[in-house]
N, C-alpha and C positions, 0 to 999 in steps of 0.2 A: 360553340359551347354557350349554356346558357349562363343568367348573369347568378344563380346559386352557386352554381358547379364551377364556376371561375373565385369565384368568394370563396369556395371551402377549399378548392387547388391553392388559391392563395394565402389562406391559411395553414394548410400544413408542409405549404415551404418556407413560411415564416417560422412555424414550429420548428423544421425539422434546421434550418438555420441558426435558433436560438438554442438548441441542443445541441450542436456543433459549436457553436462561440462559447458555452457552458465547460463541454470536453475539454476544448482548448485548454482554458483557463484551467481547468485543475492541472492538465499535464504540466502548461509552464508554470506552475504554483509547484508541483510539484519538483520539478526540476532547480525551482528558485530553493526551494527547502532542502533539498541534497546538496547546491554548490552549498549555501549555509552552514550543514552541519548540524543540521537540526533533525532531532530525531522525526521518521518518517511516520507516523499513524491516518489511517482513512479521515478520522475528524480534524487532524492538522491539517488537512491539504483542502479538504472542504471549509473548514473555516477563512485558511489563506485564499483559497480561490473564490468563495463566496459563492458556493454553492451547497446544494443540499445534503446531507452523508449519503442518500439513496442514491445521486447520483454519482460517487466515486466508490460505491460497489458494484456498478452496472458494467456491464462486459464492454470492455474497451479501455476504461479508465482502470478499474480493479489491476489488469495483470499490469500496467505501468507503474502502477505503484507496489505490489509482489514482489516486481524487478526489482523496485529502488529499493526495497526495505532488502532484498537478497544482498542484492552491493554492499548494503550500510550495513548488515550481518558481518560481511566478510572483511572490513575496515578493521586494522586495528585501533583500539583506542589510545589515545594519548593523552591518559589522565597525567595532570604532575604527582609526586608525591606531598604527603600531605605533611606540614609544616605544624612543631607544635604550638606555632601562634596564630596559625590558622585555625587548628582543632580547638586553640581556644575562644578563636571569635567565633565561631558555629557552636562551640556549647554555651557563649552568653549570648548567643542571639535566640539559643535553642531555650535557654528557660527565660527568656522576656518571651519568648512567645507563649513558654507552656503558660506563665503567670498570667498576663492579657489572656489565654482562652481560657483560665481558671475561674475569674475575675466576669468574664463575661458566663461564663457558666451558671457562678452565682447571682447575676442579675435577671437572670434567663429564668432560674429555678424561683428566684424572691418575686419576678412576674409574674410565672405561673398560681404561687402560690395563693398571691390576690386574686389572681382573675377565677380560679376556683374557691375560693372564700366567696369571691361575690356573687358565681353562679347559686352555692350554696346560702346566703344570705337573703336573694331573691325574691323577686314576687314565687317562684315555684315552693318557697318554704310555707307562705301559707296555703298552698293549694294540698301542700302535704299534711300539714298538722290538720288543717282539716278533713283529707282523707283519713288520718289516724282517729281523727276523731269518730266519726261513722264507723269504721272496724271495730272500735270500742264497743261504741253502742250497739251494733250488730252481735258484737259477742257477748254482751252482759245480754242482749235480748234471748241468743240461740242459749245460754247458760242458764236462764230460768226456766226457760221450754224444756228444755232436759232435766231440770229437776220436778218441773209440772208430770214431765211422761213416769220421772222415775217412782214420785208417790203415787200417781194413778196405778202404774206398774205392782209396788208396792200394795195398796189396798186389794188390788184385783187378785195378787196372790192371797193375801189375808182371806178375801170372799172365798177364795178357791178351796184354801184350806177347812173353813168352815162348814162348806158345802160338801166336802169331802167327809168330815166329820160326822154330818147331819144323813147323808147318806149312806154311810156304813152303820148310824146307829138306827137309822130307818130299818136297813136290811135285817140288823141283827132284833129286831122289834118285830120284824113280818117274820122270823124263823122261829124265834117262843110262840109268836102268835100259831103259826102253820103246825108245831110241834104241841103245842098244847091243844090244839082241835085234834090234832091226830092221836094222845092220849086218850082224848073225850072219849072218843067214839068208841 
């Protein structure tokens, strides 16, 4: 063999060894998580075994954990019942909590609110008022153009009407004329 093809053999039995010490370890990860009692999921067993979730979906490891989550299905549980001085420290622990994420809520929103205050305060405010300014002046400019077309507009009917005027009384001028030669005669 040559000395590539010894390098790459020896590399994919270090792989294929380091994929095998991998497996292990979720199995007995997983096994350690059922004598526990711990409830069984793909990311619990990958995180206890320290491996990746890819590899405790891969065929080999996935159905060992199937199995265990089947077992742990079929366990009864053995909750106690619940005490009413228990229920009551789980509902004062329940509203010191909800109060602390209420609390952190509104310092959450009172951040926000600055950091958006200060985007809007910005050097972008005056890039803005002075785009607003340009539109302005764009539209007082397009605003007197439209009233420059609208008297041109204006006169031009004026002319029209005039011409219209001038040539119907032209007309009716050449029809006494045409009428009055044609008495003459």
């Amino acid at each position: 063999m040559d000395p590539s093809s010894q390098r790459g053999a020896a590399l994919v039995a270090a792989r294929a060894r380091d994929s095998h010490e991998k497996r292990q370890r979720a199995v007995t990860a997983l096994h350690s998580l059922e004598v526990a009692g711990e409830t069984i999921t793909f990311p619990a067993v990958a995180r206890a075994a320290g491996v990746s979730t890819w590899l405790v979906y891969a065929k080999g490891v996935r159905e060992h954990i199937e199995a265990a989550r089947g077992r742990q299905a079929l366990k009864p549980t053995t909750a106690t019942p619940a005490t009413s001085a228990g229920l009551r420290a789980d509902l004062a622990l329940a509203r010191a909590e909800v109060t602390r994420l209420r609390a952190e809520r509104d310092k959450l929103a009172y951040r926000l609110r600055l950091q958006l205050g200060a985007e809007i305060e910005g050097p972008q405010r005056a890039e803005l008022i002075a785009r607003v300014a340009d539109l302005e002046g764009a539209n007082r400019h397009l605003l007197a153009e439209r009233d420059a077309r609208t008297s041109e507009a204006t006169t031009a009917l004026h002319r029209v009407r005039e011409l219209e005027d001038e040539l119907i009384a032209a007309r009716e001028g050449l029809r006494r004329m045409i009428r009055a030669e044609n008495i003459g005669h």
